[in-house]
Structures are given as structure tokens and as C-alpha cells.
N, C-alpha and C positions, 0 to 999 in steps of 0.2 A: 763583512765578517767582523771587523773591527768595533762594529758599532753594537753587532747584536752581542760580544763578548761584552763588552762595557757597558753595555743597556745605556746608549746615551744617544737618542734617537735624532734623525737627522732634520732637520729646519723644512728644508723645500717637503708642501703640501704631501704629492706622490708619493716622494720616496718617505714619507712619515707614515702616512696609512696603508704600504706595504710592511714597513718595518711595524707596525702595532699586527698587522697580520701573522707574521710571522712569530711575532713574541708570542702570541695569543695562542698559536699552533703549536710553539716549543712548548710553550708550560702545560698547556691540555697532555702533551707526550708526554713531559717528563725532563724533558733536554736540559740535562743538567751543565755543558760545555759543547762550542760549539768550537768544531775541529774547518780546518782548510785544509782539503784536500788540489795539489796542483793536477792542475789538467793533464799531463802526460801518466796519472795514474788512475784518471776516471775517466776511461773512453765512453761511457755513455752522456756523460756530461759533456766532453770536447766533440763528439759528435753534433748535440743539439746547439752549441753554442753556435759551431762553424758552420750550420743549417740555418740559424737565425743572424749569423752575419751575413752567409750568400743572399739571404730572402730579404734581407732586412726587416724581419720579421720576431717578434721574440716570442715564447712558449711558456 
């Protein structure tokens, strides 16, 4: 969250051509700030996460 607030993309390969993905998909919307919402008030979020911790799996 940190990173895409500060546009200051992260080194390792992956996580850089996720993070141009996501830039790419913010500015086509429009997303002018990005908010952090914690897990105990986005149950559809804390659902898929603790799905893709049991499965080891990510979505």
C-alpha cells in the first residue's frame, strides 16, 4: 500500500510488474488515493485471504 501511495515501485522483478499493473489500472480508473482498509472491516477480503492461506493458494 505504501508503495503505490508513494509511486515508488518495488526492486524484486514480480513484485515490480504487479506494481506497474496495478498503477496502470489505478490511473485508467482514475484512483486518485489509495486508502487501507484493515481486515476486520472487509470481510470479503479476510475471507479470500484466510482461503488462500489454508490452500496456499493466492487469487
Amino acid at each position: 500500500m505504501g508503495q503505490l501511495r508513494r509511486r515508488r515501485p518495488p526492486k524484486t522483478p514480480r513484485l515490480f510488474d504487479l506494481y506497474r499493473q496495478f498503477r496502470l489500472l489505478g490511473d485508467r480508473l482514475g484512483v486518485i488515493t489509495w486508502i487501507h482498509h484493515l481486515r476486520q472491516y472487509n470481510r470479503m477480503a479476510d475471507a479470500l485471504a484466510n482461503v488462500a492461506m489454508d490452500s496456499r493458494r493466492s487469487f
